[in-house]
C-alpha positions as CSV (number, residue, x, y, z in Angstrom):
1,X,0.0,0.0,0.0
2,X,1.0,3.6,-0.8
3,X,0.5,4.9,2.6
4,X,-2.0,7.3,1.0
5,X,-5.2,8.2,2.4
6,X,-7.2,9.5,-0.6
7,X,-9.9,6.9,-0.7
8,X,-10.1,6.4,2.6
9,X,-13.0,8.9,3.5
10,X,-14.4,6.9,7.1
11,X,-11.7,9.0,9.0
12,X,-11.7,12.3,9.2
13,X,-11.8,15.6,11.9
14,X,-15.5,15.7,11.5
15,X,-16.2,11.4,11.6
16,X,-13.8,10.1,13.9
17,X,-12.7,6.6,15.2
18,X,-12.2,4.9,18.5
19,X,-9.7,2.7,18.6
20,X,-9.0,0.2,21.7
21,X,-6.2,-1.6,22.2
22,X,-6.6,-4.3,24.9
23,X,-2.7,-4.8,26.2
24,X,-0.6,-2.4,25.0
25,X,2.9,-4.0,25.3
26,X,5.3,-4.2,22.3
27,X,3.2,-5.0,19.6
28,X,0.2,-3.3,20.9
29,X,2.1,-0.2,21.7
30,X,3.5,0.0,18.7
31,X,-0.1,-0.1,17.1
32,X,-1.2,2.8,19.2
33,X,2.0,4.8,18.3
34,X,0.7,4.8,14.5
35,X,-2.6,5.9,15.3
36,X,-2.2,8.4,18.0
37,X,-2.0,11.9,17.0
38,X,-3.4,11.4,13.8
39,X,-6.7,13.6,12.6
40,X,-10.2,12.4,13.8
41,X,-8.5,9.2,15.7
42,X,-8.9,8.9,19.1
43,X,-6.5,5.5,21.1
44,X,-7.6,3.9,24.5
45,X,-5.2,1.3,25.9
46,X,-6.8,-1.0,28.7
47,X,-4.8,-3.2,31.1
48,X,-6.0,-4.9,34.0
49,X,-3.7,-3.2,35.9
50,X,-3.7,0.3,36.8
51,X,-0.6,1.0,36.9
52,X,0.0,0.1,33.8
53,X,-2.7,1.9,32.3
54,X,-0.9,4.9,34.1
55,X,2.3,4.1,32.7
56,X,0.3,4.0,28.9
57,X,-0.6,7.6,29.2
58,X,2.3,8.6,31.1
59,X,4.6,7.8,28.2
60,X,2.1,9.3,25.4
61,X,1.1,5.8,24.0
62,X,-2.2,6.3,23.9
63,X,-4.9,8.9,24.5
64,X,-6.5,7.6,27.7
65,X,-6.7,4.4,28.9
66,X,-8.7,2.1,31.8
67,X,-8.7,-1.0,33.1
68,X,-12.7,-1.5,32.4
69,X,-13.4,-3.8,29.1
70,X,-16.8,-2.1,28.8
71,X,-15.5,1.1,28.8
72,X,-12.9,0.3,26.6
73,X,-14.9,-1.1,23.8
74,X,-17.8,1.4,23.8
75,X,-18.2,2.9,20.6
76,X,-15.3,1.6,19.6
77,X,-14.5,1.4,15.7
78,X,-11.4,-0.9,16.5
79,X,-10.5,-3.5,18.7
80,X,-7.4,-4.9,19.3
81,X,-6.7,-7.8,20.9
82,X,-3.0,-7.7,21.6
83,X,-3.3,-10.1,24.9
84,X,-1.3,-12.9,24.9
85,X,-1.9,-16.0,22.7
86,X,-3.4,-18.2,25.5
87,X,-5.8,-14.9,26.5
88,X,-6.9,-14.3,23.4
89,X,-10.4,-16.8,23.3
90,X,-11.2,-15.5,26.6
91,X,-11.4,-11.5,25.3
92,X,-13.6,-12.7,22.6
93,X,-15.8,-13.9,25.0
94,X,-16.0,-10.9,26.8
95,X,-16.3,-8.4,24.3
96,X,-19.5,-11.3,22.3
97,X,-21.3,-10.4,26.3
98,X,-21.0,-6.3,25.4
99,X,-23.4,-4.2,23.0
100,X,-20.6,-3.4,20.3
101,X,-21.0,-0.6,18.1
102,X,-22.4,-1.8,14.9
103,X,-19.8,-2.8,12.4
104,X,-16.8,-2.9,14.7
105,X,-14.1,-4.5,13.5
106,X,-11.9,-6.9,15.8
107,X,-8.6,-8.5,15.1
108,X,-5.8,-9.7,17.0
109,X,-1.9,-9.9,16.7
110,X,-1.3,-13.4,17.9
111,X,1.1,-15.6,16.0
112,X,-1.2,-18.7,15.8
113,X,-4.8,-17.8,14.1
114,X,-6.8,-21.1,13.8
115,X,-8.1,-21.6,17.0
116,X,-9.0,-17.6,17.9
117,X,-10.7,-17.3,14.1
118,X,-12.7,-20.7,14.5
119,X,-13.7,-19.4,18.4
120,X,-14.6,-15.8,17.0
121,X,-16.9,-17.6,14.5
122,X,-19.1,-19.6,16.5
123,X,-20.0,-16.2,18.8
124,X,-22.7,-13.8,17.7
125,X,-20.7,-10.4,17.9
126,X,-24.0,-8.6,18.2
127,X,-22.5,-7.0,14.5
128,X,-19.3,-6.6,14.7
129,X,-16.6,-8.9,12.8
130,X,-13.4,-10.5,13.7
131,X,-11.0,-11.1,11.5
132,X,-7.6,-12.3,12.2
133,X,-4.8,-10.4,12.1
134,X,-0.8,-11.2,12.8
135,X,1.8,-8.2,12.3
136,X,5.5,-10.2,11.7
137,X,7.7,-8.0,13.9
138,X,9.3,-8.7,17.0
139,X,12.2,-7.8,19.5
140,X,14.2,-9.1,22.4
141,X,12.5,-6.8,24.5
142,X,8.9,-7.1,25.5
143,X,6.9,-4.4,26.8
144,X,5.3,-0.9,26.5
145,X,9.2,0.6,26.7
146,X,9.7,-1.5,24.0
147,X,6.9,0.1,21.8
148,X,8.2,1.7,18.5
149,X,6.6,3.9,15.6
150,X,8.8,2.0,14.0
151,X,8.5,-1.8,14.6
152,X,6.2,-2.6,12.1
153,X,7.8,-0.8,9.6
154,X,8.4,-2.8,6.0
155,X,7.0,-6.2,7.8
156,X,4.6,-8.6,6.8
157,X,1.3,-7.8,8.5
158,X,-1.3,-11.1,7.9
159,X,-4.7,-11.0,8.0
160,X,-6.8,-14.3,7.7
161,X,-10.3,-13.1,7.2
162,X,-13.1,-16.1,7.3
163,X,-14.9,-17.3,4.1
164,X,-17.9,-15.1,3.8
165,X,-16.3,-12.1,5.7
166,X,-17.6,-8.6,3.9
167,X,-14.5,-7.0,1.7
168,X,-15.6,-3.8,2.8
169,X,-14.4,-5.0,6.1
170,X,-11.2,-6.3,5.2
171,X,-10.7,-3.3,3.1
172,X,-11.4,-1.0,6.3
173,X,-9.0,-2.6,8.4
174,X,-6.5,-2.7,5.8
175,X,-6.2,1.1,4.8
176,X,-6.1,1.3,8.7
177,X,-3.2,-0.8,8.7
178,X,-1.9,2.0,6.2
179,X,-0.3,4.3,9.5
180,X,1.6,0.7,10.5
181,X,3.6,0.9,7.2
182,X,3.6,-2.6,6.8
183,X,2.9,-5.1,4.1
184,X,-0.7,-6.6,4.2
185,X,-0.8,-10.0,3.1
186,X,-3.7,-12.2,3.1
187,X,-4.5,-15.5,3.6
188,X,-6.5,-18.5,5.7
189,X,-5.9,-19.1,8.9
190,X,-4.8,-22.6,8.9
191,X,-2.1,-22.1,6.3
192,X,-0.5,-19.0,8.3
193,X,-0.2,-21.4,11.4
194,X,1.4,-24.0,8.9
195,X,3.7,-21.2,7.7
196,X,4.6,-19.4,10.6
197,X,5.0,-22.6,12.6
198,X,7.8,-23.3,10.1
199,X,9.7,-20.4,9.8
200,X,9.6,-19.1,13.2
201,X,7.5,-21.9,15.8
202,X,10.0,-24.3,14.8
203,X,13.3,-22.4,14.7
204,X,12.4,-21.4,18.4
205,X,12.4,-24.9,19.6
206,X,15.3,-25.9,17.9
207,X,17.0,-22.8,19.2
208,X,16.4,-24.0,22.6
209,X,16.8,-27.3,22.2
210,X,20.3,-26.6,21.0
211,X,21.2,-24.1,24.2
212,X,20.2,-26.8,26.6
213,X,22.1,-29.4,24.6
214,X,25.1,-27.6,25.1
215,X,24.0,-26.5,28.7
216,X,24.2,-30.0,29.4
217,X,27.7,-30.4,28.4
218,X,28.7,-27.6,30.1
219,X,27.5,-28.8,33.3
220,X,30.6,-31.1,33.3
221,X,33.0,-28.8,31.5
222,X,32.5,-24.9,31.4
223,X,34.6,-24.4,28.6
224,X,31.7,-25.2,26.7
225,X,30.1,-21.6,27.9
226,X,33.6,-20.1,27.7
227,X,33.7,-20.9,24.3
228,X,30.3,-20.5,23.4
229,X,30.6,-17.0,21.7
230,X,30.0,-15.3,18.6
231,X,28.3,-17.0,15.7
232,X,26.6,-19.7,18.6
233,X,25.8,-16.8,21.0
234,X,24.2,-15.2,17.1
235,X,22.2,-18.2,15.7
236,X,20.8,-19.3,19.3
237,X,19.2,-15.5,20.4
238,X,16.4,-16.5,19.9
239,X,16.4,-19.2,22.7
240,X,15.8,-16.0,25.2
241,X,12.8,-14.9,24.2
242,X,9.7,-14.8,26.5
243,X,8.9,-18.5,28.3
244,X,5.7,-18.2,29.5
245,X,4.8,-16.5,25.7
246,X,6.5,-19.7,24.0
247,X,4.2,-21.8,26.4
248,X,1.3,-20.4,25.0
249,X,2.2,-20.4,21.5
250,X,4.0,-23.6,21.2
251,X,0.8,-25.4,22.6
252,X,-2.2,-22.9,20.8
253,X,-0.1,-24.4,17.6
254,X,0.8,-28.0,19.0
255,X,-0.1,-29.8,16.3
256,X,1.4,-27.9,13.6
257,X,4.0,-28.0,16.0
258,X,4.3,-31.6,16.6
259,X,4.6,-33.1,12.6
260,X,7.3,-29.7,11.6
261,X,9.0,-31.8,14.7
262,X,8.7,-35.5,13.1
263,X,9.9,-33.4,9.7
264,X,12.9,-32.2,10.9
265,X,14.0,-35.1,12.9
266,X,13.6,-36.6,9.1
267,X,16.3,-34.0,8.0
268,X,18.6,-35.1,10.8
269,X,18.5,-38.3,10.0
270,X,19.2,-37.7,6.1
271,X,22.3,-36.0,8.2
272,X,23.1,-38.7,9.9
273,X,23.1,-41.0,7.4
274,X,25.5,-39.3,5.4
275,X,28.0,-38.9,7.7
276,X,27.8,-42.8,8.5
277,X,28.1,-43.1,5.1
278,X,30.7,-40.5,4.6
279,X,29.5,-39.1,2.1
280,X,31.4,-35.6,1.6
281,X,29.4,-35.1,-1.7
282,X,26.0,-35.4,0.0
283,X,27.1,-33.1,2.6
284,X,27.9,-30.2,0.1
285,X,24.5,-31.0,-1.9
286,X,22.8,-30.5,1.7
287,X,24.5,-27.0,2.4
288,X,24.8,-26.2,-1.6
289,X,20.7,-26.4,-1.8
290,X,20.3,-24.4,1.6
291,X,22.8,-21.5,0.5
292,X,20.9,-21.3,-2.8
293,X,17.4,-21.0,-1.0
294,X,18.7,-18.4,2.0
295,X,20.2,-16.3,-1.0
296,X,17.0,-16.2,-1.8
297,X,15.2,-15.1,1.0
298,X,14.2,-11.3,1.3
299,X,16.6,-9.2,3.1
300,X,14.7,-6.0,3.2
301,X,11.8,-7.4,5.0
302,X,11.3,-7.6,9.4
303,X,10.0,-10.8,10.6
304,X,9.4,-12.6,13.6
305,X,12.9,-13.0,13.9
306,X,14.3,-9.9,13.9
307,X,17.4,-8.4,12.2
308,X,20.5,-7.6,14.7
309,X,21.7,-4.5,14.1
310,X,19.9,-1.5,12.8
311,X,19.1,1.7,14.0
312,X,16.9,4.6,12.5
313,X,18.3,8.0,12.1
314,X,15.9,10.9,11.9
315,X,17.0,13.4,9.4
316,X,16.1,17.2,7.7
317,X,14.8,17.4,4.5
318,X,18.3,18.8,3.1
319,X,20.0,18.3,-0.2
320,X,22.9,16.1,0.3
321,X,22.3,15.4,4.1
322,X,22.1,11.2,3.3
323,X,25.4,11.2,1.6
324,X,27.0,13.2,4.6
325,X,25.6,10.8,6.8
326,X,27.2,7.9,4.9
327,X,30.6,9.8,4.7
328,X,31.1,10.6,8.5
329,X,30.5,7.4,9.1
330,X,32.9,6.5,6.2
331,X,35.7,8.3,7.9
332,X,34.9,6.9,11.1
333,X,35.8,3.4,9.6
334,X,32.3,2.0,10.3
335,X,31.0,-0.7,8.1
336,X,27.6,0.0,7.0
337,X,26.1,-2.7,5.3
338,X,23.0,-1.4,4.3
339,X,21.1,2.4,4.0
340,X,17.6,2.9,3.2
341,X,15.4,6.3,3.4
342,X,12.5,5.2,4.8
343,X,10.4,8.5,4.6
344,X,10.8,11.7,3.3
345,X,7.7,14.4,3.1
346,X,8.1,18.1,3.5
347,X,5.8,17.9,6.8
348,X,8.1,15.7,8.6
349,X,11.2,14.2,9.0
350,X,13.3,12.0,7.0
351,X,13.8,8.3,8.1
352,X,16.8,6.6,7.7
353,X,17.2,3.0,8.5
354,X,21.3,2.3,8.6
355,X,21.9,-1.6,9.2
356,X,25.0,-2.9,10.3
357,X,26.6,-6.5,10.8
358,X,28.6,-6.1,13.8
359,X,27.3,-4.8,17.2
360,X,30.0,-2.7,17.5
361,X,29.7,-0.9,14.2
362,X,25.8,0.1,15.1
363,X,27.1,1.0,18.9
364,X,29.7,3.2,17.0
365,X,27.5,4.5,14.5
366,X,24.5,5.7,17.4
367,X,27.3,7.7,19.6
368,X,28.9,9.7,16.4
369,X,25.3,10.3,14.9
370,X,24.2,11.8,18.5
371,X,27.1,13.5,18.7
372,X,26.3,15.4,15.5
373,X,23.0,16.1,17.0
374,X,21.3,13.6,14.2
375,X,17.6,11.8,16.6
376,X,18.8,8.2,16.5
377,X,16.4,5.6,17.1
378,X,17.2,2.3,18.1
């Protein structure tokens, strides 16, 4: 999408929208960061806690929030559910038990969609309609602190919309979904749990499985630890995301889960084989037809598993100013790897996304860039 507004009429300083977001953590917070401030839209967070719905408003999230799911979703134009996987059914529930306002729209941001689409359809929503929703961002950190204008930025943002769902609906949520920047993609539920259980469910489990391995080994020799740095420390992150999330996810998606297990236990034992076998050629055919697939793999794109080291750089609309940016950090001898300009509109600033492939190059890169006054976001 464009990022245009012109068709999108329904919005506006004289019609306005309510949008509630129910948990407004990283994903959700970074949801209410696109919409907030913009004309004729007006963001409530809720929480069950109080002081978190303080902490919402205290750090400009969103425009009010409460810890009432009634008050919430009254007259609300948008709801999203942004609770965690295990919570999601239960919201549903709640908000099928409340007089909606008619045509609401809800969606949600979990990473497994079967089960909360097939629950949302067997509920009379009193008008309103759910359809599934999973932006493909992440980070290591988890929380409202965590929330960024700019996490969603160039990902994939999935909706699964039911058979029979109205595409005026779809189409409303989507040139919503505008303000996120992402890329809308569509598709059925049950084939993004396939998916995503593949490329991100699975890699999580292996991650971990692989950390304890070694764990193990190291209970009887620490040099295992000692040693553990760098590219294992790189290609294992992933192991230290959020438990009690995984719980809920891993088991929501268990039986996706369960044959992407038998599948890959299949490819270790094509691995195992050859090496009994020692067969050097099949090993190089094994890592030959990976390499060709992972070239192929976007690089531009977010997903669940998130790139290491980028940062944004806010910058004047000034002729010149990217290529001075790319020359201090020339002469600073840091290794960029990759520039992009994001944004750039006379009514605000330029973005610049600067990626990097060392730690040390983006740590270097954020100290200079303050230094010469330059907003850099991390």
């Amino acid at each position: 999408m464009s990022g245009e507004f012109s068709d999108f009429t329904e919005i506006s300083e004289s019609n306005p929208i309510k949008i509630a977001i129910f948990g407004v953590g990283l994903i959700g917070g970074s949801l209410a960061l696109c919409f907030k401030g913009k004309p004729g839209v007006e963001v409530v967070g809720h929480s069950i806690n109080p002081a978190s719905t303080e902490k919402y408003v205290a750090r400009g999230v969103v425009d009010w929030a409460t810890t009432s799911i009634p008050e919430a979703a009254k007259d609300a134009d948008f709801l999203f559910l942004c609770v965690p996987v295990g919570r999601l059914e239960e919201y549903v529930d709640e908000l099928s038990k409340l007089p909606l306002k008619p045509g609401c729209i809800i969606t949600d941001v979990g990473s497994t969609k079967a089960s909360v689409v097939h629950h949302a359809e067997k509920l009379a929503l009193h008008g309103a309609v759910f359809i599934g929703g999973h932006p493909m961002a992440g980070s290591e950190r988890s929380g409202v602190e965590a929330a960024s204008l700019y996490l969603l930025e160039n990902a994939f943002y999935v909706l699964t919309p039911v058979e029979g769902t109205p595409a005026h609906y779809v189409s409303r949520l989507e040139q919503l979904l505008v303000w996120t920047r992402a890329h809308i993609v569509k598709t059925d539920a049950i084939q993004h749990d396939d998916i995503v259980g593949a490329i991100s469910h699975l890699p999580h489990i292996i991650a971990v499985a692989l950390v304890n391995q070694i764990a193990g080994y190291n209970e009887t020799n620490e040099l295992y630890r000692r040693l553990a740095a760098g590219g294992f420390r790189d290609i294992t992150r992933i192991a230290s995301s959020d438990p009690l999330i995984w719980r809920d996810i891993l088991i929501n998606n268990r039986e996706v889960i369960l044959k992407l297990i038998q599948d890959w236990q299949a490819e270790m034992g094509r691995f195992t084989e050859l090496l009994e076998q020692e067969d050097g050629d099949g090993v190089v055919e094994q890592f030959r037809r990976a390499g060709q697939f992972r070239s192929q793999l976007p690089e531009r794109r977010k997903g669940m598993i998130t790139s290491l080291y980028e940062c944004y750089v806010d910058v004047p609309d000034h002729p010149g100013i990217i290529g001075k940016i790319a020359t201090e950090l020339g002469q600073a001898k840091i290794n960029l790897s990759n520039l992009q300009i994001i944004e750039s509109r006379e009514d605000v600033p330029g973005i610049l996304r600067l990626s990097f492939k060392q730690s040390d190059d983006l740590d270097k890169a954020t100290v200079l860039l303050k230094a010469l006054q330059y907003e850099v976001h991390m």
